[in-house]
Biotite code that builds the C-alpha atoms (Angstrom):
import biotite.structure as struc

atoms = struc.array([
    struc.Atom([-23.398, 10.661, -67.166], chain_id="A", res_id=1, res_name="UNK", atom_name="CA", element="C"),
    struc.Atom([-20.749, 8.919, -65.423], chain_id="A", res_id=2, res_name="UNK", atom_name="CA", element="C"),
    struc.Atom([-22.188, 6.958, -61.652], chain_id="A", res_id=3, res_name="UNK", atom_name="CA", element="C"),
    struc.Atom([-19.337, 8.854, -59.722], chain_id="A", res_id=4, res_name="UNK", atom_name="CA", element="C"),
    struc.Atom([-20.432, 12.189, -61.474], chain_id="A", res_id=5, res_name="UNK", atom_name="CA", element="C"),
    struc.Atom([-24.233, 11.221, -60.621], chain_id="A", res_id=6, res_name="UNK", atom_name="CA", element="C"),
    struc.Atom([-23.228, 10.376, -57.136], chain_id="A", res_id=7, res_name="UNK", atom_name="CA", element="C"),
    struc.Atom([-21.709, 13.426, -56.411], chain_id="A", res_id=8, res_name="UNK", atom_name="CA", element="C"),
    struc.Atom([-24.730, 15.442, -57.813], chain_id="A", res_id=9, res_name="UNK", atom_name="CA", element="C"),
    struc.Atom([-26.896, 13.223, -55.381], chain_id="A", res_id=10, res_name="UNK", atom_name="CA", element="C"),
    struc.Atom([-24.695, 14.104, -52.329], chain_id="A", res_id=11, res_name="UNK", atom_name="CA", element="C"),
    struc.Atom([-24.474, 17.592, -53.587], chain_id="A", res_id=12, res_name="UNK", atom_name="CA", element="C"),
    struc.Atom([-27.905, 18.342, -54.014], chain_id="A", res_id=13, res_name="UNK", atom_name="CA", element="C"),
    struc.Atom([-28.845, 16.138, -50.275], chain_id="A", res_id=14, res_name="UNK", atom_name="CA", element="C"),
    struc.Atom([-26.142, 18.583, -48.735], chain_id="A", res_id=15, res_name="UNK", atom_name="CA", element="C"),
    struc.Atom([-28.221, 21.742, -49.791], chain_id="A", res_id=16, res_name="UNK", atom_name="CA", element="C"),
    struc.Atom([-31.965, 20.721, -49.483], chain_id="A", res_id=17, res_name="UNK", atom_name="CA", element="C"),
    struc.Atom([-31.085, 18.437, -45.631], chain_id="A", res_id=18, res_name="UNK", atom_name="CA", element="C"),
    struc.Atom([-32.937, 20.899, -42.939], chain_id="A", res_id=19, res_name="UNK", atom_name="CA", element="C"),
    struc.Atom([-30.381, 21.788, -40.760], chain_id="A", res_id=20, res_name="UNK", atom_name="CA", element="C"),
    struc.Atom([-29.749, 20.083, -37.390], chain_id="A", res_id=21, res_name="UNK", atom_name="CA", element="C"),
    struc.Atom([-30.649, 22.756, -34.233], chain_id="A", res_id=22, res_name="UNK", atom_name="CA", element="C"),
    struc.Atom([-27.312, 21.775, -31.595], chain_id="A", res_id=23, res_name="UNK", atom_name="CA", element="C"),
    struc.Atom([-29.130, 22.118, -28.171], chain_id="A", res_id=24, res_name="UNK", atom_name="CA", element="C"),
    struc.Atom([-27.866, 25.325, -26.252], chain_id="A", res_id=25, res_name="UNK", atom_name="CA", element="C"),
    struc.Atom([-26.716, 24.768, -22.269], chain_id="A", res_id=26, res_name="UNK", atom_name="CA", element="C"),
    struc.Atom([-28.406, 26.484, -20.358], chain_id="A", res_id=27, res_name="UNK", atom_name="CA", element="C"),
    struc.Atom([-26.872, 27.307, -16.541], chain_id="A", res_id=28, res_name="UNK", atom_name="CA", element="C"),
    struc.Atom([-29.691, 29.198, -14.337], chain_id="A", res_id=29, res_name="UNK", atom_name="CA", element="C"),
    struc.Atom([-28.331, 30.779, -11.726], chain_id="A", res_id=30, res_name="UNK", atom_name="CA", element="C"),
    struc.Atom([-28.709, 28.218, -8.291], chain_id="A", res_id=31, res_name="UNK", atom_name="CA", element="C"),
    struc.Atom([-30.219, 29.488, -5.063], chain_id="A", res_id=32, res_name="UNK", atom_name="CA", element="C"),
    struc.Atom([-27.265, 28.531, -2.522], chain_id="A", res_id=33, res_name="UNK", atom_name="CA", element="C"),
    struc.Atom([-24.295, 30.603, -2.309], chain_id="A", res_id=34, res_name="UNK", atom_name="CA", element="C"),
    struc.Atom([-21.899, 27.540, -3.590], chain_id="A", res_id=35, res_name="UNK", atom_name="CA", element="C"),
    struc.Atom([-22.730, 24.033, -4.810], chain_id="A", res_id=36, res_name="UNK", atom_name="CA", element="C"),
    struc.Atom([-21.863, 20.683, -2.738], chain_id="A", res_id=37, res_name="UNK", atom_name="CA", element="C"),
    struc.Atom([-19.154, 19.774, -4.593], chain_id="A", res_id=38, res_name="UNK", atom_name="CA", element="C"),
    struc.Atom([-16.776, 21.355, -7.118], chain_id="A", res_id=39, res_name="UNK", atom_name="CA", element="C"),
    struc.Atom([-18.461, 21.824, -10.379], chain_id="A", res_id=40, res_name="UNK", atom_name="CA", element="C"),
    struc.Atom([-15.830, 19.642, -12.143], chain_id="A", res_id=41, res_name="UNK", atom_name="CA", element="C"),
    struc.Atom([-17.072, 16.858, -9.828], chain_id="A", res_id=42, res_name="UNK", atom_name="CA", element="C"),
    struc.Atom([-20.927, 17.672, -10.044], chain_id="A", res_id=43, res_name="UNK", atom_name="CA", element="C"),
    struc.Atom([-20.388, 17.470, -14.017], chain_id="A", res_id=44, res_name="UNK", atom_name="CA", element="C"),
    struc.Atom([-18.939, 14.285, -14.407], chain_id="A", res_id=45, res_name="UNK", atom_name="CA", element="C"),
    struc.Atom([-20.181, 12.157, -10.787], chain_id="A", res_id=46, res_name="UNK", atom_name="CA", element="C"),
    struc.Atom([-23.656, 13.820, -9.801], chain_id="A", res_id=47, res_name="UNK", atom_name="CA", element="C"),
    struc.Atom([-25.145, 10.192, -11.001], chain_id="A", res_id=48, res_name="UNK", atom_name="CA", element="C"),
    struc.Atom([-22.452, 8.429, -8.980], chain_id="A", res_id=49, res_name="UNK", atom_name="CA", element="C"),
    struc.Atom([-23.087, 10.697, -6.036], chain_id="A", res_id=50, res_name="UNK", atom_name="CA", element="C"),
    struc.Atom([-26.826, 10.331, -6.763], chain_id="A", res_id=51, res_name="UNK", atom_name="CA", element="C"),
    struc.Atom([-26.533, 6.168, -6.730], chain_id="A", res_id=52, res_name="UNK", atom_name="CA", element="C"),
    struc.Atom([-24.180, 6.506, -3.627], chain_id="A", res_id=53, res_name="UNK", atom_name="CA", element="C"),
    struc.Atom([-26.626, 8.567, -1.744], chain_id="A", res_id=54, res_name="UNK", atom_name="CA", element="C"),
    struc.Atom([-29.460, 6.845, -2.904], chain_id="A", res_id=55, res_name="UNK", atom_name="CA", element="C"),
    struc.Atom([-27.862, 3.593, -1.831], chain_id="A", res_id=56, res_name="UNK", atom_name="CA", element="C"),
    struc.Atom([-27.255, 4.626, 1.733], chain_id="A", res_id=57, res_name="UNK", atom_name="CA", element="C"),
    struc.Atom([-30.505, 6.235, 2.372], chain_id="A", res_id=58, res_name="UNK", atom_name="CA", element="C"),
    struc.Atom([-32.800, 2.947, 0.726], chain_id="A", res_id=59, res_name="UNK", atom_name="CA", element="C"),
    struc.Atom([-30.409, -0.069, 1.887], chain_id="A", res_id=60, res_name="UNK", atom_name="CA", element="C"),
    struc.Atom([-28.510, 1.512, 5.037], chain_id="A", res_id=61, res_name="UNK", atom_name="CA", element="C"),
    struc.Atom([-31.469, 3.419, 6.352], chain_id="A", res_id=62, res_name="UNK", atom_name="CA", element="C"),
    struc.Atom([-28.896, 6.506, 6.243], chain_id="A", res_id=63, res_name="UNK", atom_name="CA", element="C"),
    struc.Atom([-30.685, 10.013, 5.532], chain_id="A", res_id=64, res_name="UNK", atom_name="CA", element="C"),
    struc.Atom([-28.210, 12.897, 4.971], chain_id="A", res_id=65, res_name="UNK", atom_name="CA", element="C"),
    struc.Atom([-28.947, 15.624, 2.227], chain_id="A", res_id=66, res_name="UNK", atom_name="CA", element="C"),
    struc.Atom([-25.648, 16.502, 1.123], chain_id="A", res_id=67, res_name="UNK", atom_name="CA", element="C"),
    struc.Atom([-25.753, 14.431, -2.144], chain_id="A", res_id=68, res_name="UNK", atom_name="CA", element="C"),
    struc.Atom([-29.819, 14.525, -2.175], chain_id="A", res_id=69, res_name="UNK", atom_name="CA", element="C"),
    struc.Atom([-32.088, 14.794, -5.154], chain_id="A", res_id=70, res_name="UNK", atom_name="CA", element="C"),
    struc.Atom([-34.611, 16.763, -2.620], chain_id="A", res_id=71, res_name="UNK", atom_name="CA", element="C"),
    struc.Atom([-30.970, 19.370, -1.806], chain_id="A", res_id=72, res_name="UNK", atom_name="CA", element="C"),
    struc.Atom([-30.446, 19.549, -5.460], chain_id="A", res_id=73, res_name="UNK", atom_name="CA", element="C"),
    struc.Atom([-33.919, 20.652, -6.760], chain_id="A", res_id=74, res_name="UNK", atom_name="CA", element="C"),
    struc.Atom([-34.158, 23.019, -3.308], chain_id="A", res_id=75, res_name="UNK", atom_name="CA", element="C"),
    struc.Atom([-31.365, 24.335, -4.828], chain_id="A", res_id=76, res_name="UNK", atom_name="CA", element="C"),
    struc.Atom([-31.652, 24.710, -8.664], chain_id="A", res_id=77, res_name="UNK", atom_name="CA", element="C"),
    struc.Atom([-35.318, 24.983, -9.268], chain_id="A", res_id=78, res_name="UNK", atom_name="CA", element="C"),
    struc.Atom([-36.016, 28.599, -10.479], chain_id="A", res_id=79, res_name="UNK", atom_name="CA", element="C"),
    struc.Atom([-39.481, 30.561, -9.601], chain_id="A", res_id=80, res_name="UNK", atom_name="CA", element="C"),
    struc.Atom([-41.526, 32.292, -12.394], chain_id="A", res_id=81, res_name="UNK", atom_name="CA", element="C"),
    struc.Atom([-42.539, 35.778, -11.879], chain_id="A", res_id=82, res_name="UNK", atom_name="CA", element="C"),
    struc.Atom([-45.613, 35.142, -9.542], chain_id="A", res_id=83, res_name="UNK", atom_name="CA", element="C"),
    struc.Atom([-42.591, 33.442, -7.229], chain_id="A", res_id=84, res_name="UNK", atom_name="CA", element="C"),
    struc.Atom([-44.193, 29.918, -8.038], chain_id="A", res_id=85, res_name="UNK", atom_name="CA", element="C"),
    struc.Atom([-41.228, 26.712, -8.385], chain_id="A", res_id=86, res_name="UNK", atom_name="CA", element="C"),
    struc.Atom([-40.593, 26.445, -11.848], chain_id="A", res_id=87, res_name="UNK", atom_name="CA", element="C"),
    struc.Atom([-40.126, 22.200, -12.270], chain_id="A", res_id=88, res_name="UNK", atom_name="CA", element="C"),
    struc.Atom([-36.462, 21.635, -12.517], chain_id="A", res_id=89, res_name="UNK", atom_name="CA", element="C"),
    struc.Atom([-36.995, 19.208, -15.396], chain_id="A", res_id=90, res_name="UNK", atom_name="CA", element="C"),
    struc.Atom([-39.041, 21.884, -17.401], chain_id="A", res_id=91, res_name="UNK", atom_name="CA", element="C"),
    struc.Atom([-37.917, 23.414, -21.039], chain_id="A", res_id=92, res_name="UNK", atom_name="CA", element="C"),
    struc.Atom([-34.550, 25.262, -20.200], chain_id="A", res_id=93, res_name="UNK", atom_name="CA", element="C"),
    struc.Atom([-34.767, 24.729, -16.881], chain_id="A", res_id=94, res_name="UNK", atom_name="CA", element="C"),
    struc.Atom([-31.125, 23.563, -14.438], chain_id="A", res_id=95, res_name="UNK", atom_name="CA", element="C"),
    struc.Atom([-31.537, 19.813, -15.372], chain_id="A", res_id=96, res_name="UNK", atom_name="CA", element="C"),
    struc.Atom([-33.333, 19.336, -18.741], chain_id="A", res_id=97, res_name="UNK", atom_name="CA", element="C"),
    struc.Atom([-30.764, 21.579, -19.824], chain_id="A", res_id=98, res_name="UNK", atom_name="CA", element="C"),
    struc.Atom([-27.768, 19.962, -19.138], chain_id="A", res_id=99, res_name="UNK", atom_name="CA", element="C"),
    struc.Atom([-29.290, 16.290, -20.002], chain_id="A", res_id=100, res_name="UNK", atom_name="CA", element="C"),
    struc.Atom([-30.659, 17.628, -23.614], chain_id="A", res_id=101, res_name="UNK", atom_name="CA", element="C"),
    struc.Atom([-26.958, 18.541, -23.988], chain_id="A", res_id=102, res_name="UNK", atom_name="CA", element="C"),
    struc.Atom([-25.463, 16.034, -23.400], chain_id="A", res_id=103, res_name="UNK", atom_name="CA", element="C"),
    struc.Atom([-28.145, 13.530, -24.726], chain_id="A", res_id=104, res_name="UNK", atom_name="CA", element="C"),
    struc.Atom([-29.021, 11.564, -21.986], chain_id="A", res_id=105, res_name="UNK", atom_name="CA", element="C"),
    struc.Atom([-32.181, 10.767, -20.912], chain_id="A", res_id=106, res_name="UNK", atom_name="CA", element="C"),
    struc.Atom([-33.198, 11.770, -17.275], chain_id="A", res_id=107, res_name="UNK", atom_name="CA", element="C"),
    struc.Atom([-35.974, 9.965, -15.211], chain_id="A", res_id=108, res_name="UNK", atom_name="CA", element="C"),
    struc.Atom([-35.549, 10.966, -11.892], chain_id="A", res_id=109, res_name="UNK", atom_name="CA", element="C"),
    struc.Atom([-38.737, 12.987, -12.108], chain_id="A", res_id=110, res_name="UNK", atom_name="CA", element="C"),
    struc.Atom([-41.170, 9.593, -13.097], chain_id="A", res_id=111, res_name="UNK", atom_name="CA", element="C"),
    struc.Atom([-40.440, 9.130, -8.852], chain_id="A", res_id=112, res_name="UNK", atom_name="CA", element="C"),
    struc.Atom([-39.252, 12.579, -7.411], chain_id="A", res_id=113, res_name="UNK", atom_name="CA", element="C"),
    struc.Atom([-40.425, 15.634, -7.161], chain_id="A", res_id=114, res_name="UNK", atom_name="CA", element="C"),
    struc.Atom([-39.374, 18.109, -9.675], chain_id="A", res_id=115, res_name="UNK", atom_name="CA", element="C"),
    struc.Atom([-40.302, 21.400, -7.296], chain_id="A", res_id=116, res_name="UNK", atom_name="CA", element="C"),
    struc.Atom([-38.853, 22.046, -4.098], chain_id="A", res_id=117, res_name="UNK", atom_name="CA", element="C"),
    struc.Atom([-41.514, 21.807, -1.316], chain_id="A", res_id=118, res_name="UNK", atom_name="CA", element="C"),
    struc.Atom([-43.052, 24.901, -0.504], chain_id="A", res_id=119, res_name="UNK", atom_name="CA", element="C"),
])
């Protein structure tokens, strides 16, 4: 048997025993406030930026507003399971995990902050 032949039997045969590779799904919840802080084109491409910014002025300027807040956000976005308990916004399908499987980045807010809004 010829290599190229052989090769292409070895790709061939990789191509239909590989398991296939599940594409994460987006999943949008529907958010708790009537419109978001800033245009969804903006939240989708600057919410770290905003999140930096804001984090920034509250830790180094002593500013507190909650416009561009992780606390506003998870108030927000955090769903409740049927007994009306905070589902974490970091949990499996849930507003942030979502997004961040999708796009592949990791997300650690939640080591620090609170993943549930307070009650």
């Amino acid at each position: 048997m010829r290599p190229s032949v052989a090769v292409a039997l070895m790709f061939a045969f990789m191509a239909t025993t590989a398991p296939a590779v599940e594409q994460p799904v987006l999943i949008i919840p529907e958010s708790a406030g009537a419109q978001c802080v800033e245009a969804t084109s903006v939240m989708r491409t600057q919410h770290m930026k905003l999140l930096f910014a804001q984090r920034d002025q509250t830790v180094h300027q002593g500013i507190r507003s909650t416009t561009h807040s992780l606390t506003n956000c998870v108030a927000c976005h955090a769903n409740r399971d049927a007994m009306g308990h905070s589902i974490p916004i970091n949990g499996n399908d849930q507003f942030c995990e979502s997004c961040h499987r999708y796009a592949g980045v990791r997300m650690d807010c939640f080591e620090c902050h609170a993943s549930v809004p307070d009650e």
